[in-house]
C-alpha positions, 0 to 999 in steps of 0.5 A, a space after each residue: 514514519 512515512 506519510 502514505 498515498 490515499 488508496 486511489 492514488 496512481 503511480 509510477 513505479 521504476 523498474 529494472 529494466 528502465 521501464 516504468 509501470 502505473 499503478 492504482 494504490 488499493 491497500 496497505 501492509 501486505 506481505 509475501 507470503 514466501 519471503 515473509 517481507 512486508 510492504 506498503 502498497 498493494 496496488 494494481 497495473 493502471 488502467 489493466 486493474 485486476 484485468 490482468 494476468 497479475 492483479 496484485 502487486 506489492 511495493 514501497 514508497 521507495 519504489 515510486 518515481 512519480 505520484 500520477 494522481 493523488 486519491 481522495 483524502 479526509 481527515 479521518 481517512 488520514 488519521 486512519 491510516 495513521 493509525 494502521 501504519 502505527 499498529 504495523 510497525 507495532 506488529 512488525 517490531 514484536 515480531 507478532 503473526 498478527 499482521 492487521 488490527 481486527 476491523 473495527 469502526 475506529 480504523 475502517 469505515 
């Protein structure tokens, strides 16, 4: 399992075209709601924000050719996200509708 990037963090992101896009990492586990795939980061395009004419993009660790800037990380925040991560795949591999634990005051602060 893979560590990921603090919300906050910038990266760059390759494209198909050779271009590569910035991006600031918001949040985890999103899925689309077509194909029903899910992926790592929601992030936004760098410095547009939700500015732009797409403000949400989602996207995978395997998709990042750079770490920009590292976003700020405690130890609860990683251990957090550990946490999030272990209930996603959880999820992921039951097959379960349920895509994110219920907010609670041991994962989210």
């Amino acid at each position: 399992m893979r560590n990921l990037l603090p919300a906050g963090s910038v990266v760059r992101l390759k494209q198909d075209a050779g271009k590569l896009v910035d991006m600031m990492i918001f949040g985890y586990y999103g899925v689309n709601g077509e194909t029903k795939q899910c992926y790592e980061y929601l992030g936004v395009i760098y410095p547009g924000g939700n500015a732009v004419e797409t403000p949400l993009h989602m996207f995978n660790g395997d998709d990042i050719a750079e770490v920009v800037f590292e976003g700020y990380s405690t130890e609860e925040s990683r251990e957090a996200l550990a946490d999030l991560t272990a209930h996603t795949l959880k999820v992921l591999e039951s097959g379960s509708e349920e895509a994110a634990p219920k907010q609670n005051e041991d994962l989210f602060f």
